[in-house]
N, C-alpha and C positions, 0 to 999 in steps of 0.2 A: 814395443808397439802398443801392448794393451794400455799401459800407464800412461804416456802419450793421449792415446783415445779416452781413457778416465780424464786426464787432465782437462782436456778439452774441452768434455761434458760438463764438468765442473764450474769452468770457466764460464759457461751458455749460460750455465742452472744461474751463476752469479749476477751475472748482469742484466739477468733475465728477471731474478728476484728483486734485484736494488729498481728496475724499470718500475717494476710492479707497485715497491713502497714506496716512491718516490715521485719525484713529477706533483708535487699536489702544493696547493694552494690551501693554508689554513688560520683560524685565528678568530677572534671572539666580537661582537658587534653590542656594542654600545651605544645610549643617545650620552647628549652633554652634561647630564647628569652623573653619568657612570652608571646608569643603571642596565643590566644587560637586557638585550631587544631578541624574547625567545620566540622560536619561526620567521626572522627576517629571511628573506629572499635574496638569491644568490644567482644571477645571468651573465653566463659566458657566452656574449653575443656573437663571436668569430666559432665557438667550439656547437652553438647550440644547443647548449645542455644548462644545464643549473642543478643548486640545491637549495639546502634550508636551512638555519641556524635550528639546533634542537635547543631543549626548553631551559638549556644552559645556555644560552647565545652561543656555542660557538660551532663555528661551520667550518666543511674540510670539501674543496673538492680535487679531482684530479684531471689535469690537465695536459699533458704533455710538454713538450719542448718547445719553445717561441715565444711569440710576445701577444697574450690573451687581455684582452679588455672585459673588466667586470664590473657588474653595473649591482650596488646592491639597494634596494628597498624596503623600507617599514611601511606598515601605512599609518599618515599621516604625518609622513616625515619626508623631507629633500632626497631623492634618488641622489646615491653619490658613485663615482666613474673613476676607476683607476686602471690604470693603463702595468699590466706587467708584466717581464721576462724572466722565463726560466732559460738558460743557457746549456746545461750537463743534464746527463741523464739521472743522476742524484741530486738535483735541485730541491729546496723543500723551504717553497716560504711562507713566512710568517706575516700575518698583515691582519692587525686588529684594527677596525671602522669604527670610526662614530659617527654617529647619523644626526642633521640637527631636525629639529620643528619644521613643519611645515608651512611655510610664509604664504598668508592668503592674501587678497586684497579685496575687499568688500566694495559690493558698487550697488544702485539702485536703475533698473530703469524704468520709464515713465511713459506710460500707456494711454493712447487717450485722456492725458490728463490728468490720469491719476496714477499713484503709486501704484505699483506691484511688484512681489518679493521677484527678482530674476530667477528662483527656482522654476518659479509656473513656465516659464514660456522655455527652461531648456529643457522640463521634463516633459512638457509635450511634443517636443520633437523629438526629443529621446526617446519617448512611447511610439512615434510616425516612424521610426527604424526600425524598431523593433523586429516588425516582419523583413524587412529589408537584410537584418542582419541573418536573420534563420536562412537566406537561402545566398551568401554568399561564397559557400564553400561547395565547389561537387568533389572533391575527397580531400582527405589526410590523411597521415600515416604518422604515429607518435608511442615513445617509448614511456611511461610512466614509473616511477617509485611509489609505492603507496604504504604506507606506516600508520596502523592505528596501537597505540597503548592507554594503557588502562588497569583502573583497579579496585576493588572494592574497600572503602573505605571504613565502612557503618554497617553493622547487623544487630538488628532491634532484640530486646530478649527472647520477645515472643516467636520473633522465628527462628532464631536460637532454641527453644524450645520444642518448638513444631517439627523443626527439622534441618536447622543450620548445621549440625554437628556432622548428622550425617552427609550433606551435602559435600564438606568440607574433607567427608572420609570419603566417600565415594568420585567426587570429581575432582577432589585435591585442591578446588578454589580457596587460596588462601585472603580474610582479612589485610589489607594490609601492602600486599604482595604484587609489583607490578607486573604487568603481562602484555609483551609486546610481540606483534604479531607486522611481517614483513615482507612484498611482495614486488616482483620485476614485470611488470604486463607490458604487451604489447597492443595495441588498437590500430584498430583500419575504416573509417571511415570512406561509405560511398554516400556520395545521393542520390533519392533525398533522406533514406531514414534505413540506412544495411549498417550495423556497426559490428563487426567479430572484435573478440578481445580477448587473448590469448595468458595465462598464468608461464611463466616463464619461468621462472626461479620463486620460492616461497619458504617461508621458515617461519617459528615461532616460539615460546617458548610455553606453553598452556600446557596445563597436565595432560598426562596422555589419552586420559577419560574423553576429553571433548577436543583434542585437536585432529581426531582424522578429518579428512576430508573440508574444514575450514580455511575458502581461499578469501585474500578481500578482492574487492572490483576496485575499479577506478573511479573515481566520483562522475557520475554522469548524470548531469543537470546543466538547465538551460535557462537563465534566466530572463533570457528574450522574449521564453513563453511565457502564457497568462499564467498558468501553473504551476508552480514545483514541487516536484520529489509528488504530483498528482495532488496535492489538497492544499499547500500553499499559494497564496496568492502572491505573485510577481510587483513586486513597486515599478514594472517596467511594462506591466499590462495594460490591454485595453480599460481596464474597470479600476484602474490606479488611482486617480482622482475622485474616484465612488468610496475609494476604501482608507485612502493615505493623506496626510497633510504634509507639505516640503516647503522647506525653507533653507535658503542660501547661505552657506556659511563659509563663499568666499573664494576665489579661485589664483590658480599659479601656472606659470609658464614653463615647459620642460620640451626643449630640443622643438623649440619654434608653433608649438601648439598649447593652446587653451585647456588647462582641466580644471574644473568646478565640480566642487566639492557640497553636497547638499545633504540633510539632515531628512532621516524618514521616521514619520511617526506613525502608528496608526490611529484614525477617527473615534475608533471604540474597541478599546482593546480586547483581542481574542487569539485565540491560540493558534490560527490560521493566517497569522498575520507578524508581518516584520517589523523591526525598529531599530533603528542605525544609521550609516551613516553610507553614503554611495558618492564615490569620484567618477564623472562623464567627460571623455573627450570632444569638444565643442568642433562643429562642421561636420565631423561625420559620424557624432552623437552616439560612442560607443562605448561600452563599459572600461573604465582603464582601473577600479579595483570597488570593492565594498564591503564594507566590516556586517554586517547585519546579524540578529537573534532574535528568540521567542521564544514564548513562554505557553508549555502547558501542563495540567494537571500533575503530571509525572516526573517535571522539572524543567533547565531551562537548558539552554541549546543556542551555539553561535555557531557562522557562516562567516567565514573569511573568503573570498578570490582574490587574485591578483592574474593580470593581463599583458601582453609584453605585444609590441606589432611585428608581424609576419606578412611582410608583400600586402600592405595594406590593412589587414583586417588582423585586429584586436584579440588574439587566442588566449584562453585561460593556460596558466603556469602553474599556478601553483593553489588548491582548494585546501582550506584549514577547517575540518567541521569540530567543532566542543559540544560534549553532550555531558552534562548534572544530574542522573538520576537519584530519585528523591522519592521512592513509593513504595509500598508493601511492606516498610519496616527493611529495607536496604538501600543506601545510600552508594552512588559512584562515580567514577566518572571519566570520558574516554576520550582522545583524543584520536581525529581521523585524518592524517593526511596524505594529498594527490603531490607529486610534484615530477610536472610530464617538460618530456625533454625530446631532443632531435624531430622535433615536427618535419616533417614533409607535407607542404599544403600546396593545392590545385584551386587557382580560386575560380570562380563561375566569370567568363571572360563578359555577361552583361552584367555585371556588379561590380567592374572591374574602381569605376570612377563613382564615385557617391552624389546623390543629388543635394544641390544647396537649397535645406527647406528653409522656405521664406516663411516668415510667422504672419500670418493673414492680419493682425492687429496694428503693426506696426505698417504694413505694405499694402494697403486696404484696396489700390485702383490694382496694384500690379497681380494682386491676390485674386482678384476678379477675373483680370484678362487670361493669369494660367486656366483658371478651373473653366473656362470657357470654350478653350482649346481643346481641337480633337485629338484624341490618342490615335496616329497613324502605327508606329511601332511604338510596344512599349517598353522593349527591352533597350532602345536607344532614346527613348523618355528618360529614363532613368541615371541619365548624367547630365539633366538641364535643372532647371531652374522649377523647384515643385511646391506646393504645398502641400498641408499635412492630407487633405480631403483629397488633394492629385494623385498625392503617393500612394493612397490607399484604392483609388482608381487603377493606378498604372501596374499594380500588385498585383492586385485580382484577375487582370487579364493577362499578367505570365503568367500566373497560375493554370488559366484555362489552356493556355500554349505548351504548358509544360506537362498539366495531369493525364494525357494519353502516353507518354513519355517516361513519365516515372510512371504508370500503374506496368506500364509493360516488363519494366527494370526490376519492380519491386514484388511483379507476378501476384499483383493485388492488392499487396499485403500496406501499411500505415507505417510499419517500423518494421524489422528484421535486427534480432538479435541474438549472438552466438556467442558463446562463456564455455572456454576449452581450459585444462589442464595440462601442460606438459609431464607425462610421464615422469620425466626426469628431474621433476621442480623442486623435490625436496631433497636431491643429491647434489646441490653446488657445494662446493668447497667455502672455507672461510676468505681465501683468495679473491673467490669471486664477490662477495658480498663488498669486501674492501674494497672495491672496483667500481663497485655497483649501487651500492648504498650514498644516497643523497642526503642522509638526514643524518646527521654523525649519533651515536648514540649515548644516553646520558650514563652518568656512574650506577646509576640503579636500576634500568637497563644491562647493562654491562653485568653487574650484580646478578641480574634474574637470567639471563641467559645461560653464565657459566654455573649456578642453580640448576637450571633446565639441563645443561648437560652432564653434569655429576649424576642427575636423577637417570640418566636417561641412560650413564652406562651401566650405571648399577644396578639398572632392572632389564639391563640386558637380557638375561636366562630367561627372567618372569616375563617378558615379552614371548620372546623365544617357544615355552611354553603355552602361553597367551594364542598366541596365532595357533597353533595344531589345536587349543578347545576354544578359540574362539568362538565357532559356531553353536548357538542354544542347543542344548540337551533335555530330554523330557527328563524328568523327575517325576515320583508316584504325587508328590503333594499337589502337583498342579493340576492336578484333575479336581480338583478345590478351590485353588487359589486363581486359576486360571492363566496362562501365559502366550505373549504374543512372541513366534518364534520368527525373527528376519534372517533369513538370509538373502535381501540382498546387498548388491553393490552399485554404487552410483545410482537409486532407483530403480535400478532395471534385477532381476530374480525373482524366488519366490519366499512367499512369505506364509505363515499360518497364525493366524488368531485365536485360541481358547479362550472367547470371554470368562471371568469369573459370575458368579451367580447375581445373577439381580432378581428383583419380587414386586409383591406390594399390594396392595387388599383394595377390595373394592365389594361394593352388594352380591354381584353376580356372582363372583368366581370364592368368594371371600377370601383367603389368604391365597398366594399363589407365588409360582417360583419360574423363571424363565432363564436359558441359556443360546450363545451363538456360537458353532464355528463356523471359519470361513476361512477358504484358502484362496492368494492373489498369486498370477504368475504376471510380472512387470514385461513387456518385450520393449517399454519406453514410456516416456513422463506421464503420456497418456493413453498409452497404447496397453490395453491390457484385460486380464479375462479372473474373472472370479464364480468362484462356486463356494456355495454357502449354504447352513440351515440353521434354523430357530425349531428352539423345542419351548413347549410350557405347561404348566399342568396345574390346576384349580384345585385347592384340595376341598372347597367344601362343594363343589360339582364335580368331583371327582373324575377330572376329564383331563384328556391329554390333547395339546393340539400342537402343533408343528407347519413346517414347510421347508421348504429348500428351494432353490434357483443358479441361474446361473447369467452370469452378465460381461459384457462385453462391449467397451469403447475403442473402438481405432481409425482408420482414417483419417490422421491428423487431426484427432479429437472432433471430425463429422458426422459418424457415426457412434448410434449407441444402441444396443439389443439389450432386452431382458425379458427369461424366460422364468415360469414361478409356477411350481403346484404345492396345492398347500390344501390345510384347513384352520384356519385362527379366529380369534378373536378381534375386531374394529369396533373402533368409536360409530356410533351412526352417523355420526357428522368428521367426515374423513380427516378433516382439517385440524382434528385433535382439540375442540378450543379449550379444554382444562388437561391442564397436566397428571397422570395418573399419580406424582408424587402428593399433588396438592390433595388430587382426590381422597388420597387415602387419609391425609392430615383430619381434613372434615370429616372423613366417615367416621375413624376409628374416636374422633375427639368429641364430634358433637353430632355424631349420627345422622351427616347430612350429604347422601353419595350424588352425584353431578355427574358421572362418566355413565352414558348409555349403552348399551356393546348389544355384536349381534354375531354370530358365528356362521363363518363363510369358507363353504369347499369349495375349492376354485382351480382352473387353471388358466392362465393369462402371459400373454406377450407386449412386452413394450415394445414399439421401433421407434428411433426419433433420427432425422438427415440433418445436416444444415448444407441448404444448398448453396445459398451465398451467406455474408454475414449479416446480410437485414433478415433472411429468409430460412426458418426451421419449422419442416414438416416433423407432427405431432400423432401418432397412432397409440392407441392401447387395446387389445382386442383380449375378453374376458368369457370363457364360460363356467358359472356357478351356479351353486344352489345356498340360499340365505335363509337364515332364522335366526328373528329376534330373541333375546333370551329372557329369562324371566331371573330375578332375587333367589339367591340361594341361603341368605344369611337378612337378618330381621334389625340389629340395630349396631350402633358402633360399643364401646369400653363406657364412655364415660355417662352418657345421656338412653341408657337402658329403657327409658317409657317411650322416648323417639324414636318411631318407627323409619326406617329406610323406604322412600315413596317408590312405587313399583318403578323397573327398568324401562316398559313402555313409556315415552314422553308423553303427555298431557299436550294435545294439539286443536283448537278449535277447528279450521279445516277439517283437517282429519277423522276427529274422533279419540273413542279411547282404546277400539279393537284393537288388536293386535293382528298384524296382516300376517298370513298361512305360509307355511315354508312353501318356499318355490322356486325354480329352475329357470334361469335366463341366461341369454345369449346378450353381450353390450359391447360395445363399444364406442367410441370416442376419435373420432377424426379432425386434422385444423390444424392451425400453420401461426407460428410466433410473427410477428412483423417490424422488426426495428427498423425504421427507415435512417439514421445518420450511423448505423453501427460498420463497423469497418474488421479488418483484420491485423490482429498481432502474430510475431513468429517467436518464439524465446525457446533457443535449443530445440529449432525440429518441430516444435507444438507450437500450434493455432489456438488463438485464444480470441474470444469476439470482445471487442471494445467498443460499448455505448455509450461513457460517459454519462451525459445529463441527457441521452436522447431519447425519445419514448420510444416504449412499447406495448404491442396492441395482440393478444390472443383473441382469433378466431377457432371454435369450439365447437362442432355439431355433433351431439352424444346422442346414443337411440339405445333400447332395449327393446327385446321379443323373449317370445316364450310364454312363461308364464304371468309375468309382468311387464309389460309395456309403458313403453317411451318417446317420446322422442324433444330435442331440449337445444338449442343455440344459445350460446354465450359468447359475450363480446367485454373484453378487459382493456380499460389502458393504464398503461403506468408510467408513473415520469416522476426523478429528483429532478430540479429545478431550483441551482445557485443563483439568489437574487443579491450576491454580491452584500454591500451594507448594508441590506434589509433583511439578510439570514438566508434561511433553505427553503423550498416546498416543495413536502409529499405529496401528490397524488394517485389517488386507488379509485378508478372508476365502471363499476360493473352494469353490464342491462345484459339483462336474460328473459328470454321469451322460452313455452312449452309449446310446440308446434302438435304435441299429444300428451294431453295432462298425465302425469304417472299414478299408477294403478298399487304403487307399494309406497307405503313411508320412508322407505328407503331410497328410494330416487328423488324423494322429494329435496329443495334446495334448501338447505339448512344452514346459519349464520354462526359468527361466531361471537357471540355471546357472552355473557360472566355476570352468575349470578355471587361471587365471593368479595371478598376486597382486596385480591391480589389482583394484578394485573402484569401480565409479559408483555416484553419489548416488540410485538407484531402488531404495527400499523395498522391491517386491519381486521381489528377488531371491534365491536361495542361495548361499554363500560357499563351497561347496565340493562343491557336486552338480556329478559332470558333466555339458555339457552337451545331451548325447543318451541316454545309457546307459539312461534308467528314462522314456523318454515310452511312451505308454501310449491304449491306446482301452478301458481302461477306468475303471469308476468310480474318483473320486479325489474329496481336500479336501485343503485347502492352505489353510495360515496364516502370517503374517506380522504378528507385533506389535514394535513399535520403542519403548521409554521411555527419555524423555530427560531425566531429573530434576535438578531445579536443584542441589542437593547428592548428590554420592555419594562419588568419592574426591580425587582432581584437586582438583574444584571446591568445596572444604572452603576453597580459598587461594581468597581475593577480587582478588586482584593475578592470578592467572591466568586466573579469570571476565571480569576487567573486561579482559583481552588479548582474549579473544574465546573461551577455550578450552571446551570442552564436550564430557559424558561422554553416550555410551549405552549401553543393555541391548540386544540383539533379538534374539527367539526366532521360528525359522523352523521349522515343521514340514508334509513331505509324508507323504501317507498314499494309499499305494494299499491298493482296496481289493477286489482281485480279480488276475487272472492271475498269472504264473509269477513277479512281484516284489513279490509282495502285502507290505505290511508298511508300518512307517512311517521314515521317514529325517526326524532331529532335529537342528538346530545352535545354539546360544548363543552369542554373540557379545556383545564388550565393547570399544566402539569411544570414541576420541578424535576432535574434530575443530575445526578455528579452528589447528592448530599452523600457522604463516606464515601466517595468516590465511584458508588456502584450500583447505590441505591436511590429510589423516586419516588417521588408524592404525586398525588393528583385530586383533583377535585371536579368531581360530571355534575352536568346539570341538565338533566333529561328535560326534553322540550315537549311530551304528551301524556297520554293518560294512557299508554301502555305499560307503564310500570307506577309500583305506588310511589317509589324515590322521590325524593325535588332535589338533595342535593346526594353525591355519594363521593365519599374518603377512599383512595386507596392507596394502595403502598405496592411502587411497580419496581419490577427486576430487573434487568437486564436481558433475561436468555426466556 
């Protein structure tokens, strides 16, 4: 009976295994040349699933029993359809494609008379969709493969030198060596903007140094928005025509519709911008695939989609990203692909029928009578007859029908996004991957895996090992070298930081030595509590100063506490405007110290809210006692007869006393004000999104006690994409004393630079110095920065695509009362990307506030 029952088993196990190997569909795709077509696309329209040909053209998938119709695609080439049956449950066929050219037909049409390339008029109705197409789905539900490999090609000597060797011992990245990394996700899309997307199954082959916890995503980008990936601009944008030039290269007919195929260039080439080539389904003006790339600094980067229809509307299939990295003296390069399968789509029942946009040029009375038309409903607007200016009419008022609708859905929020791990992701069997795997794998691939798992049993023990002293160990030497100890997991535990030593010389303190630690307990991304101290100590003032605190963010990152007693050392001008590394370079070199300090007992409370996302309440409540310090050391190393000028700033207001130590009470109350700022959710955490929208601090600070205050400040700030005509910063301050201050210290102090370096802080002055004009009384202050894609330099495209880039920035103060009443102006015309990191600039002060006319500096980055 037992052997019977073994038999059995046997039996199941068999037919069970042949199901498993079997049933698949495979074979290698070729155009008419015989050259193989690597990533062609693979759609089993009856099964809903597909794959990819890998970078060997040949493609595998499986399909069961029956008779499956497969549609395969290149782009730029004839979709071709073959119809086939499998019959047994050990079927296994063979069927190599070839794919021909893609047969266009060029046409012109004739506009008022005059030529125009037929690109223009399909991409501006293809722009008039755009939003149309963003809100025609209220959910899906789709299974994805996602495969990136890769490898590093190229390692320069010199980081070879620096520290290639070790890198190569420590993280096992080999030269050379591909590295392919594999995941099964699932996604669920709701509307308008909740996406969960779950890691299902994951494997890879990286050494074991850097592959915990490495999953990939699914590629999630939209190119119906004006943005991608946040900083690219869309050839499908409002501002498409600002930024791209298109031209027609021809279109073909597939299963009774129109696609037109058009060429994108950009206007002035920059590294924020496309060029390629985009295929448009004509009538309901939808993406049906586009090759595109770009170029920056770092290397260059292609974008492949392809599109397949679902119940009307156009879903992406299958995303192909290429990345060439080219920088730091390493060379590489990865390959990233999506290829999403079993869609389940819900489409939004008023978008069901697309409108037919009339092009106002060609239709000029009938063009008149729609936009004349009252919008009664607009979501049944929306299947007649529109123009581009109707449809952007008929848009905007769903929108207002629907924004009480979805904030309620979305509980406020702009997007909602959640990124899980299955537990179980890195224990699938090789069964399942054969199942499951869309992209067949190449020989060298194949090669690095079974690599991967030789490595991986052989270090079985030392894992083994590994894990029981995983966690950091104190050692005597790190009470020197200093060490940050993690223990957490996923973010969330605690952690301890022993900084190692840092110092650095300065008049006051002359050489000096400082240290931190600081312990984090994680409860979440952003939910979490810290306690910390700073020690330091002067040795030619022979003085020790210190503090500690403790802080704490949670509320779904809306609140934030920090509490601090201390006694330290501060710049008199809070804002830091020279670097203490700089400072020391000048002191010790050429005897010339810059950094003012004043030493301060204190104890002090930050609280900061956000009660919406426009709206963050701002407290800091402080009681101390202040004292300027005086020079403890007389010159630097090199320049011995040059004296270091006393620590007191040189102030005409002011004077030259030195104001008396003293005891105050301050504080600082006022509220941030973004008015377009909204909310993000990403795993659990809030995160405020402003994009380009301003924002505006209100600020009322007072002081009592011994010194008295009291001071309103009003900020606004705003980046500002002017599309082809570049960026603009703006930085703009008015501040009034409603009680003039009684200490130098409360006085409003700018930030300044008397050296020839300059950091990457906007705002700043290139040639104010740094004490001479602070001031308690009223003042405004502006700072604008334009950085426009063309001006002189960057006319050469060979020096944009290095990384190179021009700006403008005009800096103006204005006092506007006592004894230096007046305004001090500079213009400035700066370079920056020369070695990739470093910039020039050149000021041209506009008064007789400084002796300057013109001044050189050489600016950083940080």
């Amino acid at each position: 009976m037992k052997s019977i029952k073994l038999l059995y088993s046997l039996t199941i196990l068999i037919v069970f295994a042949s199901s498993v190997n079997a049933q698949q569909i495979h074979g290698i795709i070729r155009n008419k040349q015989g050259e193989i077509m690597p990533f062609a696309t693979v759609w089993v329209s009856n099964l809903n699933k597909g794959t990819t040909a890998n970078e060997e053209g040949n493609y595998s998938i499986k399909t069961g029993i029956g008779k499956h119709t497969l549609v395969f695609r290149f782009l730029g080439h004839s979709p071709k359809t073959y119809t086939v049956e499998l019959e047994s449950a050990n079927s296994d066929k063979k069927l190599d494609v070839v794919l021909e050219e893609q047969a266009v037909a060029l046409a012109e049409v004739n506009v008022g008379g005059l030529k125009e390339d037929p690109a223009i008029g399909i991409m501006r109705r293809m722009i008039a969709m755009a939003p149309f197409h963003l809100k025609e789905l209220d959910a899906y539900e789709a299974k994805a493969y996602v495969k990136g490999s890769g490898k590093v090609t190229e390692v320069s000597a010199l980081v070879k030198m620096l520290g290639g060797k070790k890198i190569e011992k420590e993280m096992g990245v080999k030269v050379g060596s591909t590295y392919v990394l594999e995941g099964i996700n699932q996604i669920n899309y709701q509307k308008p903007n909740r996406l969960q997307e779950k890691v299902i199954s994951n494997r890879n082959n990286l050494p074991a140094a850097i592959n915990q916890g490495l999953n990939l995503r699914v590629t999630q980008t939209n190119f119906y928005r004006p943005k991608v990936w946040g900083s690219l601009w869309s050839p499908f944008g409002p501002q498409a025509f600002q930024l791209y030039k298109f031209a027609y290269l021809g279109s073909f007919t597939q299963d009774g519709m129109t696609i037109s195929k058009i060429q994108v260039q950009p206007r002035a080439s920059y590294d924020d911008l496309f060029e390629g080539t985009v295929q448009v389904v004509e009538d309901t003006w939808s993406i049906y695939s586009f090759q595109l790339r770009f170029k920056d600094p770092n290397g260059s980067y292609g974008f492949t989609q392809q599109n397949a229809l679902f119940q009307g509307v156009w879903m992406p299939i299958q995303y192909d990203s290429q990345v060439n990295f080219d920088a730091f003296g390493i060379k590489a390069n990865f390959r990233y692909i999506t290829q999403i399968k079993q869609y389940q789509i819900k489409v939004n029942p008023a978008f069901v029928v697309k409108p037919a946009i009339i092009e106002e040029r060609l239709n000029k009375e009938l063009a008149k009578e729609i936009n004349r038309e009252k919008v009664k409903d607009p979501k049944q607007a929306l299947g007649k007859e529109l123009t581009r200016k109707k449809l952007k009419e008929v848009l905007k008022e769903v929108d207002k029908l629907e924004k009480k609708e979805n904030l309620a859905k979305m509980d406020g929020l702009t997007s909602d996004y959640t990124f899980e791990v299955d537990s179980m992701s890195r224990n699938k069997s090789e069964g399942f991957w054969e199942e499951e795997r869309q992209v067949p794998l190449t020989e060298a691939e194949k090669v690095g895996y079974k690599e991967a798992d030789s490595l991986w049993i052989a270090g079985a023990d030392k894992r083994r090992k590994d894990s029981i002293n995983s966690l950091p160990k104190f050692h005597f030497g790190q009470l020197f070298s200093g060490k940050y100890y993690n223990y957490e997991k996923n973010l969330i535990g605690k952690s301890l930081n022993l900084s190692s030593f840092g110092g650095g010389f300065n008049a006051v303190d002359g050489f000096y030595l400082d240290r931190s630690l600081t312990y984090r307990n994680r409860f979440g991304r952003n939910n979490y509590l810290t306690l910390g101290g700073n020690v330091r100590y002067a040795f030619a003032r022979h003085n020790w100063n210190g503090d500690v605190f403790l802080e704490r963010n949670f509320d779904e990152n809306r609140q934030y506490l920090k509490a601090e007693i201390g006694s330290n050392v501060f710049q008199i001008n809070r804002s830091n405007p020279i670097s203490p590394f700089l400072n020391m370079f000048y002191s010790l070199l050429v005897s010339e110290n810059y950094v003012r300090l004043f030493q301060k007992n204190y104890v002090s409370l930050n609280y900061q809210y956000q009660f919406t996302p426009s709206i963050r309440f701002l407290s800091l409540f402080e009681y101390r006692n202040r004292e300027i310090l005086t020079n403890s050391v007389e010159h630097g190393w090199l320049d011995q007869e040059k004296h270091f000028e006393p620590n007191m700033p040189s102030n005409t207001a002011w004077g030259n006393q030195i104001p008396a130590r003293g005891s105050q009470f301050a504080s600082s109350l006022g509220f941030r004000w973004q008015p377009k700022a909204t909310w993000n959710r990403f795993n659990g955490v809030r995160r405020i999104n402003n994009n380009e929208g301003p924002s505006f601090n209100f600020i009322y600070a007072f002081g009592t006690g011994d010194d008295q205050f009291q001071r309103l400040n009003v900020d606004y700030n705003q980046y500002i994409n002017l599309a082809r005509l570049g960026t603009l910063n703006l930085h703009l301050n008015y501040t009034t004393y409603l009680q003039k201050a009684t200490n130098f210290l409360d006085y409003t102090h700018f930030n300044g630079n008397q050296t020839i370096f300059i950091s990457a802080n906007d705002q700043s002055f290139r040639a104010l110095p740094y004490y001479a004009y602070s001031t308690t009384d009223n003042h405004f202050k502006m700072h604008v920065k334009w950085e426009p894609r063309k001006l002189m330099l960057s006319q050469w495209n060979v020096l944009t695509q290095y990384g190179i880039r021009e700006y403008v920035v005009y800096n103006r103060l204005q006092l506007l009362a006592g004894v230096n009443q007046g305004a001090y102006q500079e213009l400035v015309y700066g370079i920056s990307g020369i070695g990739k990191f470093l910039g020039l600039e050149v000021a041209y002060p506009m008064s007789n506030w400084v002796p300057e006319r013109f001044k050189l500096l050489l600016r950083f980055p940080f």
